[in-house]
C-alpha positions as CSV (number, residue, x, y, z in Angstrom):
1,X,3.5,29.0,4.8
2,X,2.3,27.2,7.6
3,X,1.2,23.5,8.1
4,X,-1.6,22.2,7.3
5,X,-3.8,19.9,9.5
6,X,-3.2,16.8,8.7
7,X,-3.8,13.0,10.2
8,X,-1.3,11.0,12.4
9,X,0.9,8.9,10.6
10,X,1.2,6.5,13.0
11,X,-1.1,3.6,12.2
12,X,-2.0,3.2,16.3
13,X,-2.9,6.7,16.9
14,X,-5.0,7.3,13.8
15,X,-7.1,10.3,13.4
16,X,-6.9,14.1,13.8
17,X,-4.3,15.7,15.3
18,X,-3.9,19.5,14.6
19,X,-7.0,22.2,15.3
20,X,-7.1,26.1,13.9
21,X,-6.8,28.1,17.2
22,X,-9.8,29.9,15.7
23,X,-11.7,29.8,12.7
24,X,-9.9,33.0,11.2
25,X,-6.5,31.6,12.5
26,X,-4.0,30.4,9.9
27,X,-2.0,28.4,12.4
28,X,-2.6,25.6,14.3
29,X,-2.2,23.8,17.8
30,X,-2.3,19.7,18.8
31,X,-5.1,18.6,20.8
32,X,-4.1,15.7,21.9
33,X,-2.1,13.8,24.2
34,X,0.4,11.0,24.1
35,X,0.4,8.4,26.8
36,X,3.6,5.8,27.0
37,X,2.8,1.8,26.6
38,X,1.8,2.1,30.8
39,X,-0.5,5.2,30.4
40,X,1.8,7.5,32.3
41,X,2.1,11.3,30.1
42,X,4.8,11.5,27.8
43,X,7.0,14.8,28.0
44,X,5.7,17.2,24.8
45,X,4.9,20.9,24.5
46,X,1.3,21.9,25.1
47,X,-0.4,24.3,23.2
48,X,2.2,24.4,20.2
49,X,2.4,27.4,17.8
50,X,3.6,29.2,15.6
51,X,3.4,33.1,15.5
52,X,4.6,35.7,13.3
53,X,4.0,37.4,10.0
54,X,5.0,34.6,7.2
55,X,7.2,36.9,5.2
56,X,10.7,37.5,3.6
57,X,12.3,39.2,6.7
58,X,9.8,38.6,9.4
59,X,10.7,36.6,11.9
60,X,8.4,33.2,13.2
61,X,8.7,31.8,16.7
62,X,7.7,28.8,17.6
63,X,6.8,28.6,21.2
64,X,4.2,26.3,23.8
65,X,4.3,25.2,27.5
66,X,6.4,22.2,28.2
67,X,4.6,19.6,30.1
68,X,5.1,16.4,31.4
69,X,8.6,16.7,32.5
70,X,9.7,18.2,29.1
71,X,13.1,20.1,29.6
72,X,14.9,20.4,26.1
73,X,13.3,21.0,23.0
74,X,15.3,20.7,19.9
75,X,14.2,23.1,16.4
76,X,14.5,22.1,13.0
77,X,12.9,24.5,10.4
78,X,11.3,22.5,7.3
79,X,10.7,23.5,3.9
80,X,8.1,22.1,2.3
81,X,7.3,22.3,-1.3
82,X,3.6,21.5,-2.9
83,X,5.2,18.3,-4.9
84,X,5.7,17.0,-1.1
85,X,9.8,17.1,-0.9
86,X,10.9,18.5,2.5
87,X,14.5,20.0,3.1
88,X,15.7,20.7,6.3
89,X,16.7,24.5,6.3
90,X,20.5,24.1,7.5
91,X,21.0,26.4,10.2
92,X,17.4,26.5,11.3
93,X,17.5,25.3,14.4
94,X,16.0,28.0,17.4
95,X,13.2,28.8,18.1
96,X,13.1,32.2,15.9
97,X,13.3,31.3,12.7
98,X,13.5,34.3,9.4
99,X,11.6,33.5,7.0
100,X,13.7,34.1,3.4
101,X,12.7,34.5,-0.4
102,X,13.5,30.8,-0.9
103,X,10.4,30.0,1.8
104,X,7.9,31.6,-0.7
105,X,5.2,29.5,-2.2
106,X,6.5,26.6,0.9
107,X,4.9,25.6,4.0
108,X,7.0,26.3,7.2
């Protein structure tokens, strides 16, 4: 129930952009950063994750280090089923998310 690694959909920053955090982990972290059209930083979260036992009533917390000037980060919990639909879970929106029965067999 966590994301895959997966490449960049944006055509001008093809290429890689998740890593395991080890080879046993199951979650991942971005390795890279952005850079606006003049090269200066762009605000983001460094070292991204996601932590927590992926089960009905467990609870998963996103969390990272702002960088870059970052001060607000906005949640939005997304289920995603192996046919490729995504649904926003309504509600879903901190940090702490709990994961339900209807986030079986979905990545998170």
């Amino acid at each position: 129930m966590v994301a895959p690694t997966h490449s960049n959909y944006f055509e001008e920053n093809p290429g890689p952009r998740e890593a395991r955090l080890d080879d046993d982990s199951q979650f991942y972290r971005n390795d890279t950063q952005e850079y606006s059209a003049d090269g200066d930083p762009l605000p983001g979260i460094e070292g991204f994750q996601i932590v927590g036992d992926p089960r009905p009533g467990s609870t998963l917390r996103a969390c990272g280090f702002p960088t870059n000037g970052t001060t607000l980060c906005n949640f939005q919990w997304v289920r995603c089923h192996e046919d490729g639909t995504r649904y926003s879970i309504e509600g879903a929106t901190m940090y702490d998310y709990v994961v339900t029965a209807d986030d079986v067999g979905t990545l998170l």
